[in-house]
N, C-alpha and C positions, 0 to 999 in steps of 0.2 A: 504493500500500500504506500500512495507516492506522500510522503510527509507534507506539510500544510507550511506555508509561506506566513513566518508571522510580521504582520505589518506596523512601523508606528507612525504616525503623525508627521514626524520632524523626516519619513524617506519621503513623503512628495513634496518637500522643500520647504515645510512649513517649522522652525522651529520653534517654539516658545520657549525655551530660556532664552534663547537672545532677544525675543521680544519681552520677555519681562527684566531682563537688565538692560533694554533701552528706557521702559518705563522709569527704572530706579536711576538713569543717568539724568533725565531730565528732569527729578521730580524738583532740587532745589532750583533747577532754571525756572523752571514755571513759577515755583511762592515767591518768586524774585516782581513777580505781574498782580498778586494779589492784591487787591481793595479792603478797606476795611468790611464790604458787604460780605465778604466770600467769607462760605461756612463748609469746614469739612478740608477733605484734600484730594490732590489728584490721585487714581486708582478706585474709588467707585463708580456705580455703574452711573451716574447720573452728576454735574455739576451744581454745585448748589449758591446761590446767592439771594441773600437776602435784601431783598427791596428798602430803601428807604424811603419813604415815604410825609417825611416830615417837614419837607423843605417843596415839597410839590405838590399842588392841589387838585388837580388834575391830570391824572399821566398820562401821555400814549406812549406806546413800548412802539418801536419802530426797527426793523431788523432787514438784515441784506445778505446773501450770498452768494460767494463768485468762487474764482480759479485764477490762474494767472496766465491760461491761454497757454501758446506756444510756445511763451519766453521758458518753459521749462525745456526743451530741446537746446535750447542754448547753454544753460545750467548745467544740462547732464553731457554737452559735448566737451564742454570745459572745463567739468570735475569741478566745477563753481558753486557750493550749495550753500554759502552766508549766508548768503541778502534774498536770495529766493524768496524767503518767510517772510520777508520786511514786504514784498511786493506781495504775496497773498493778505496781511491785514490791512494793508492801505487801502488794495480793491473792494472789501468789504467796510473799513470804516470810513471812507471818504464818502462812500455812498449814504451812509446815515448823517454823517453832519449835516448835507448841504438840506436834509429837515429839521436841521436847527435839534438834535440829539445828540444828546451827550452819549458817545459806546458804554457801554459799561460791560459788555465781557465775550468772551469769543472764543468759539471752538473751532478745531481742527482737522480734518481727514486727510491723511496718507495714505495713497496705496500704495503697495511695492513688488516687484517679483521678490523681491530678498533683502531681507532689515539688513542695511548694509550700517553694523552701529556709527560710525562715523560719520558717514554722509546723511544720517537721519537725525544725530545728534547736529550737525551744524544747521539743517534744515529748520529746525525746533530751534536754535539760536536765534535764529534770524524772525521767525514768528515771535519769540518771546523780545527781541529790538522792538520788535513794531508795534508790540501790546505796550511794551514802556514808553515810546513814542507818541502814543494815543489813548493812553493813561486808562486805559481797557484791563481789565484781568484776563490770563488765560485761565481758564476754570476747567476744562475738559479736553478730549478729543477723542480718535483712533486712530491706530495704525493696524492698515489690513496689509498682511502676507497674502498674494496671492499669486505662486509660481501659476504658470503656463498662462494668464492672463496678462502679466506685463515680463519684460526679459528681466535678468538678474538686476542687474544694473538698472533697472528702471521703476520712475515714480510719478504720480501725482499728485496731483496735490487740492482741496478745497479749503471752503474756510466759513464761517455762520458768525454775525455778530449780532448783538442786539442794545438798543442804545434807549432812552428815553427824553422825552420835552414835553414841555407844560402845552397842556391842548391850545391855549392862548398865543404861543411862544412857535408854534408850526410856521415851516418856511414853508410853504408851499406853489411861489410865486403869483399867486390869485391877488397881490395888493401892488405888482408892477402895474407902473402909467407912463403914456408918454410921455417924454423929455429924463427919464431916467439914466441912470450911466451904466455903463457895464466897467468892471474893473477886472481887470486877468491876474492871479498868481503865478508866478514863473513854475513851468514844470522840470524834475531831474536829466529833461530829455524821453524820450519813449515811452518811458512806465511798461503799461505791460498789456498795451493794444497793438495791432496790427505787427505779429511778428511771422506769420504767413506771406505777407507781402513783404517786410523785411528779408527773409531768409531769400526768398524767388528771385528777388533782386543783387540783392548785395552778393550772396554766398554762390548761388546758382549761374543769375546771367552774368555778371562783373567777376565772378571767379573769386570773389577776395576771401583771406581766408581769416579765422578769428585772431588769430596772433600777430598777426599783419598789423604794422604803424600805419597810422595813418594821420598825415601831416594836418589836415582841418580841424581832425579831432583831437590832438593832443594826446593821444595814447591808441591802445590795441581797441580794434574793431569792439573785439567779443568785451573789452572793458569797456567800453561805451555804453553794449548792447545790455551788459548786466547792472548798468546802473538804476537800483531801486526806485520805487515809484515815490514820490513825494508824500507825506502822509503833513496833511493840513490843520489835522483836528486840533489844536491846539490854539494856533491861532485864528481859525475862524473861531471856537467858542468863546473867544477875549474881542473879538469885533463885533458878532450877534448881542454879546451881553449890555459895549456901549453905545452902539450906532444902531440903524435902521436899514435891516438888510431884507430886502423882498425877496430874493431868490437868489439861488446857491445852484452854480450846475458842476458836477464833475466829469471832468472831460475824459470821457472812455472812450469806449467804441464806439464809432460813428464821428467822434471828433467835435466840430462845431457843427457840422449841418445837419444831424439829427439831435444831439444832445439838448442843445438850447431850446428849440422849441416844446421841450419835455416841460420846461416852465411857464411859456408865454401864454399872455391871454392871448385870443384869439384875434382882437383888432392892434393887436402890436406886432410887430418885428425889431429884430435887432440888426442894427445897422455897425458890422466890424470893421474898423481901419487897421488892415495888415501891415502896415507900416509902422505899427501905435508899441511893438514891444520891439525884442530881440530874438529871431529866429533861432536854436541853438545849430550847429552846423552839421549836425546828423541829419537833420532833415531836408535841408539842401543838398547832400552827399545823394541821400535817396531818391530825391526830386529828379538829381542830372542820370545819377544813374541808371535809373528805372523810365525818364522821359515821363514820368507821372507829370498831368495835368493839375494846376492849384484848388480846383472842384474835388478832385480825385484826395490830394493829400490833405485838404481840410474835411471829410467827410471820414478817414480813416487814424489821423493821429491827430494829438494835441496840441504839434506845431510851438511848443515852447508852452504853452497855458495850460495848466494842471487844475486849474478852480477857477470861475466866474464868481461873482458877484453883483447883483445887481441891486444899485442904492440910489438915494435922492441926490439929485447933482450937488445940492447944500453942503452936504456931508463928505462927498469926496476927497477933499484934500486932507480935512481929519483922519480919512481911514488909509488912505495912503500913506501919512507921517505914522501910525499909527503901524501899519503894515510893516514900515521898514524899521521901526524899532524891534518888533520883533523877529526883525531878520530877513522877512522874506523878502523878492525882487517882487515888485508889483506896478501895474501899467492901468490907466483907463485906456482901454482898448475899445470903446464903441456907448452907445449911446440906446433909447428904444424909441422908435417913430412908429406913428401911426401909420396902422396896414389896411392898404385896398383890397379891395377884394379883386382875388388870384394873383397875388403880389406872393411872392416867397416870406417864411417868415426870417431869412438868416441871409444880407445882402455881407460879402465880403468882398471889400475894394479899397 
């Protein structure tokens, strides 16, 4: 009689002790993000935080979830796993500021062919940067093993935050009027949209490779390509708290020609003067090399503008001195005009 094959867990590639000594490498990274609301700690099955409620009279709990797209192929061609993490909580907490919410905590998903501990422990660095960055706790996550569905070496990555604002206190842009200004925040370059047309471009038709100098940019292709998204939250909640902000847009996918109109009322438009910041030179690099049309590259990247703003003309030069004390590059880049009907809502000229 032919003896029996005994099987464990860890022969299709799955091991758990090294996934439970990733959990034990990261647990002091994570309480490094904790709030005073978070109750409990990481390794159960459920995040816990407790609500404060004493300082808000009406809450809305407002929450977002993304990925970080394609920039992870860049990551993992480059053996680059820092900043990766920084660029998945930006993508999810910039999306809740610009409702005027404060994040308050954010969970995690990994996939992997194979818990590579090192490159999953820098990955987890780079999310717990971003959660310090945006004053968010990490509270929870998972990391799934799942050979034969990603290769060894390979990962994904999501991310879920959840933020809240007083029902009063919602940016919604429903209180933009003409003669408003638009004001742009300078972006880190790229962030972590249109990196499909990046790669077809740059690496593909132009040949260039990631390690390549490149004289416009000031260093290696793939260092450019990996530099993290901007994470805003910070200083927008110190601009909403003293000025009069009607709408917040963050520049993702789609850029400015879908983005903006996600705020506008219906008999407005936004009128951009491309002229009005500084382009960074990556995206001129992409422009000449790829022959992309200026419709084409404002509709797919952010073009140097990471965050919009839109406020009373009164107030502009307040939030502008204001802006640059805390650091950031900032431009009144446009203005909002009344729209005719079949007029576009986003003229950029």
């Amino acid at each position: 009689m032919q003896k029996k094959v005994t099987f464990k867990y860890k022969d299709t590639g799955v091991d758990i002790d090294n996934a439970n000594l990733f959990v034990e490498r990261l647990k002091p990274l994570v309480k490094s993000t904790f709030r005073k609301e978070v109750m409990g700690h990481i390794g159960g099955f459920g995040g816990l935080f407790h609500l404060d409620l004493t300082k808000i009279k009406d809450p809305v709990l407002v929450s977002s979830t993304d990925g970080v797209g394609t920039k992870l192929m860049i990551a993992q061609m480059m053996g680059k796993h820092d900043t990766i993490g920084i660029d998945l909580v930006a993508m999810s907490v910039n999306d809740v500021i610009v409702q005027g919410a404060e994040p308050l905590f954010f969970l995690d998903y990994l996939a992997t062919g194979k818990i590579r501990l090192e490159t999953s422990v820098q990955v987890l660095e780079g999310i717990v940067k971003g959660c310090q960055d945006a004053g968010c706790a990490l509270i929870g996550g998972e990391t799934a093993e799942m050979p034969g569905l990603y290769g060894s070496d390979e990962y994904d990555l999501a991310g879920f935050c959840v933020g809240i604002v007083e029902a009063d206190r919602l940016i919604d842009g429903s209180g933009i009027r003409v003669g408003d200004r638009i004001i742009g925040l300078a972006s880190h370059g790229l962030h972590s949209n249109g990196f499909s047309l990046v790669r077809k471009v740059l690496l593909d038709a132009a040949g260039l490779g990631l390690d390549d100098q490149i004289e416009c940019l000031g260093q290696t292709l793939g260092e450019e390509l990996m530099r993290p998204t901007k994470i805003y939250v910070k200083s927008v909640l110190n601009i909403i708290k003293n000025f009069t902000v009607k709408g917040l847009v963050h520049v993702t996918g789609g850029g400015f020609i879908d983005n903006l109109p996600r705020i506008l009322p219906g008999p407005c438009r936004a009128m951009i003067a491309k002229n009005s910041w500084v382009v960074p030179p990556v995206f001129n690099l992409l422009q000449e090399q790829g022959n992309i049309e200026d419709d084409e590259m404002f509709r797919v990247f952010n073009m140097g503008i990471g965050m919009m703003m839109v406020v009373p003309e009164k107030e502009v030069a307040e939030i502008l001195e204001r802006l640059q004390n805390l650091g950031e590059r900032a431009y009144q880049i446009g203005s909002i005009e009344k729209r005719e009907s079949g007029q576009q809502q986003v003229v950029i000229g």
